[in-house]
N, C-alpha and C positions, 0 to 999 in steps of 0.2 A: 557284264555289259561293256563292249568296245567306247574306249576315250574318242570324244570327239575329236579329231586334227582340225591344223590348219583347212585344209583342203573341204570340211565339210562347212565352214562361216562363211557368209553370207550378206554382202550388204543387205542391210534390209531388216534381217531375223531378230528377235525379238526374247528376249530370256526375263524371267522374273521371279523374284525370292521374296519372303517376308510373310508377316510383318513379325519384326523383334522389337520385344517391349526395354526399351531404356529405362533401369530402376532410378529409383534416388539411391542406393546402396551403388549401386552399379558406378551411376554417375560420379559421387564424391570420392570411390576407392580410385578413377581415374587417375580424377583433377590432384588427388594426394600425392602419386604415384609421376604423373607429367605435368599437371596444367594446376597450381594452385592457386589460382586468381578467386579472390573472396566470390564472387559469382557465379564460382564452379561447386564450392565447397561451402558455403552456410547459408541458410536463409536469408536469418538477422542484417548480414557482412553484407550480403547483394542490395539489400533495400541503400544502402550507400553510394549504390557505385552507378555507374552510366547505364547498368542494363537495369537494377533494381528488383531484379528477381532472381531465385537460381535457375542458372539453364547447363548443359551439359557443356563440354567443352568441342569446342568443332576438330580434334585432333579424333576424340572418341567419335564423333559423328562419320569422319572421314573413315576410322576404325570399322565401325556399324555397317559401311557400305560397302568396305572390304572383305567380310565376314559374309554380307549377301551376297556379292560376285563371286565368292567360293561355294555359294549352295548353288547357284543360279546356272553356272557355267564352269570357272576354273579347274573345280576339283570335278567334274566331270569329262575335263578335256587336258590334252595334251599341254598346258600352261608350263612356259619357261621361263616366266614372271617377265616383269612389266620394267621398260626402261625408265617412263615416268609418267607425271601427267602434266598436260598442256595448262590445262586449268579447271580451276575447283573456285565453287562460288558457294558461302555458306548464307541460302535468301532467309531463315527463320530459326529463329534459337530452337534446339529442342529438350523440352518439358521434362521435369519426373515422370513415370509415365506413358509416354509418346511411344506409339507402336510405331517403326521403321520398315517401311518395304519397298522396293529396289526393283527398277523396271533398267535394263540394260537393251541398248540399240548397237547391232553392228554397223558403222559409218561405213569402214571399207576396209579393202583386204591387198595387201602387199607381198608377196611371195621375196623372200630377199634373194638380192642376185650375188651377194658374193656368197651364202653361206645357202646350199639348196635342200636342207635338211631341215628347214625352219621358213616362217611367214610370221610376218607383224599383221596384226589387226586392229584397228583404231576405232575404239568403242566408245559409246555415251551412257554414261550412268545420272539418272534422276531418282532421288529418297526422296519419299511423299509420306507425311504422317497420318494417321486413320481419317482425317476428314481431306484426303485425298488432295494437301497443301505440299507443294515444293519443299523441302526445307533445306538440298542440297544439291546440286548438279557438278557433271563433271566431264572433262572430255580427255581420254587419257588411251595407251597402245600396251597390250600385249604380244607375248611373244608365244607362238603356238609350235610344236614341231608337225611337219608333213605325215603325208599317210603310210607307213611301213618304214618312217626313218625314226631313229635310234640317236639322239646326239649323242657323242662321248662325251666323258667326264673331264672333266678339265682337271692341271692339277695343281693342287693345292698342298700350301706347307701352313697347317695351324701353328701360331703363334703362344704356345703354349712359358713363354718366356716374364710376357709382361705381365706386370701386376698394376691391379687399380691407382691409380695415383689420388694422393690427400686432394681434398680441396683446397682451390686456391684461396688465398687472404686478401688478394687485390679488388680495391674499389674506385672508383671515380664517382664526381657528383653526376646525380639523375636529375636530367635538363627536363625545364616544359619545352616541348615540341619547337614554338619558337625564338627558341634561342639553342635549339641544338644543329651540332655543326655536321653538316655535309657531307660526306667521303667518312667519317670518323667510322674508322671498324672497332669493334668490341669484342675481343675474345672471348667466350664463353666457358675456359676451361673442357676437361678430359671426362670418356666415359668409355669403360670399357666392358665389352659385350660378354656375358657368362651365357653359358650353354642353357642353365637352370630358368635361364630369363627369356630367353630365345624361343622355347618350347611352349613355355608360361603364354609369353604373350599370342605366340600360333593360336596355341589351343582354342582362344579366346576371341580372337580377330583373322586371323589367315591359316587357317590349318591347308598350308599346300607341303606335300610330303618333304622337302628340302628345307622347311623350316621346324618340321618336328618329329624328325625322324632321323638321330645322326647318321645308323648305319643304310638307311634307303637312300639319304642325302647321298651318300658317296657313290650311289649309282645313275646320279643325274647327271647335269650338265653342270652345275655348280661345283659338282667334285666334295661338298662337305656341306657342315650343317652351317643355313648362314640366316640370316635376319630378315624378317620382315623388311619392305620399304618404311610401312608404314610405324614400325616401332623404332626406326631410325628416325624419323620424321618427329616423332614425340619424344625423343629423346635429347632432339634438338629443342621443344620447348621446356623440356625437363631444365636443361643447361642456361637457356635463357632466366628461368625465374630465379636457379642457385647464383647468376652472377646478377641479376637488379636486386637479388632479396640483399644482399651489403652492399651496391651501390644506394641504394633506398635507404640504409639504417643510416650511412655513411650525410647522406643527404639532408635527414632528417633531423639530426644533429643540429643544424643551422637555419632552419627555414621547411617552410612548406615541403610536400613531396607530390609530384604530380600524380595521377593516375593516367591508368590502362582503361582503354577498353575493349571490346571483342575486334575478331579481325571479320572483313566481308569476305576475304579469299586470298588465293594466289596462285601462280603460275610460273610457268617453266621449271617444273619440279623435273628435276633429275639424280638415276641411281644408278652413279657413274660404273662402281666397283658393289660386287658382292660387300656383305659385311658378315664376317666368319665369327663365328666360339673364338673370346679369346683376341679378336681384333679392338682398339681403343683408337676410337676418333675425336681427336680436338674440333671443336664447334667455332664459327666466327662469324660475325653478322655489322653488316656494312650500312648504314643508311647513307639513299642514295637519292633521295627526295622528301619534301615535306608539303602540304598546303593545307590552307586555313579549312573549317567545315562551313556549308555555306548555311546549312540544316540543323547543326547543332554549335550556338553560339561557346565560346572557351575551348573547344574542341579543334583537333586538325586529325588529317590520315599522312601517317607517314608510311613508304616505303623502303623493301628493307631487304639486302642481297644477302643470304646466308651461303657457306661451304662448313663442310666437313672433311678432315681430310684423317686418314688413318696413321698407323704408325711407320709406317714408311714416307708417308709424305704424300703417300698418292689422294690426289681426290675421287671422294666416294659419293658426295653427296652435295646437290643446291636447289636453291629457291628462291625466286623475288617473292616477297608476303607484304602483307600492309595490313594496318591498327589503328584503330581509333586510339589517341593521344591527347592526352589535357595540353591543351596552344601555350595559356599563359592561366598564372594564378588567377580564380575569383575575386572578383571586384566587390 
């Protein structure tokens, strides 16, 4: 069966995948893996925290939806993957459990004018779980090639040089929300991308041939086998919890330690540079605002500017996100 192009979408048209059952197996080997917030990962642990039940992590949820837009459409069409997403709203935790199915809407269609081998398309993704509840929306552009055009492979020098770096040792104390400072950026430490991992995560969340396929990769536009967005994405929360988990012990030493809680979304995500076999990007995350909650007393949402940038320096990767944050100690 001929791949859909550019040329055949449509505002308007209409694609739909699903339903995928989110396990609790499924869910905690995530939250292990990138997201280990007690609320991802044990029952017991969750009844403590802000949400008090376990629910999945919204990285995997984000994961889930990406896995349907490859049944639904990508892997059936000319996809040259996706620059970013404008925005992602996580409205409903989801369950052990919970079947996930994915209604994707064409908004519109741009044919690019400097490159005429290729069209962007700016799609709406809605995940509804079996009683037909919202539980994620999204509004985000791929990148499609035209009908009878062939992009070349770009080229590419794999990084076969670098080696994983240790973790780092470094900690700072972990503020309640209101008394944390402004502009302060937090480096999050190194993570470097193995091929074995790359494939792993495809198989599971984006099987688009460039991500798990190294010798097909070399005949795309990417030129080599390269990363998910979206396991770039979680790798960034991966790095986040390896640098609170010793700011936190570090904290805890002396006083109380705040807690986390889930995030509602984020936006302006962008996947500036490919991410190769073999490429290692340093993580960094900026908060850039804070405010009290008006709905949950002790509580504020701070916001929060991430980059990643790889071993050359170039950047590959950002996002403004925001989090529910303990304000100030219990009274």
């Amino acid at each position: 069966m001929a791949l859909l192009t550019f040329d055949d979408l449509k505002p308007g048209q209409k694609y739909k995948a699903g339903p995928v059952t989110v396990t609790r197996e499924a869910m905690i080997a995530f939250a292990r893996e990138y997201d280990p917030q007690p609320f991802h990962l044990d029952e017991a642990a969750a009844k403590e925290t802000f949400v008090g039940t376990l629910i999945g992590s919204g990285w995997q949820t984000a994961a889930v939806g990406m896995r349907l837009l490859a049944e639904a459409l990508v892997s059936r069409a000319t996809s040259m993957g996706s620059p970013g997403i404008d925005r992602l709203r996580w409205l409903k935790p989801v369950l052990p459990g919970d079947a996930l199915s994915a209604t994707i809407r064409v908004e519109e269609t741009r044919a690019s004018a400097s490159k005429p081998d290729r069209g962007i398309a700016r799609l709406s993704m809605t995940l509804t779980d079996a009683g037909g509840e919202a539980v994620m929306t999204q509004a985000f552009a791929v990148m499609f090639a035209r009908a009878g055009a062939t992009p070349e492979p770009r080229p590419v020098v794999v990084d076969t040089a670098s080696a994983p770096r240790p973790e780092a040792q470094d900690a700072e104390t972990f503020p309640y929300l209101g008394e944390a400072e402004i502009g302060r950026v937090r480096p999050l430490g190194a993570h470097r991308f193995e091929a074995d991992a790359i494939v792993a995560f495809a198989r599971q969340y984006d099987p688009q041939v460039f991500h798990l396929d190294p010798e097909a990769a070399r005949a795309t536009h990417f030129g080599a086998l390269c990363a998910s967005g979206w396991q770039t994405a979680a790798v960034w929360m991966k790095r986040l919890h390896a640098t609170f988990a010793r700011d936190i012990a570090l904290t805890a030493r002396s006083g109380p330690v705040p807690q986390l809680g889930p995030s509602p979304g984020f936006k302006d995500m962008r996947w500036l540079r490919p991410v190769y076999a073999g490429d290692t990007l340093s993580y960094a995350c900026r908060l850039t605002d804070r405010r009290a909650s008006a709905s949950r007393p002790g509580w504020g949402i701070a916001t929060h500017h991430n980059t990643a940038h790889n071993q050359r320096g170039e950047p590959v990767f950002e996002f403004t996100g925001s989090v529910f944050w303990q304000w100030a100690p219990p009274r």
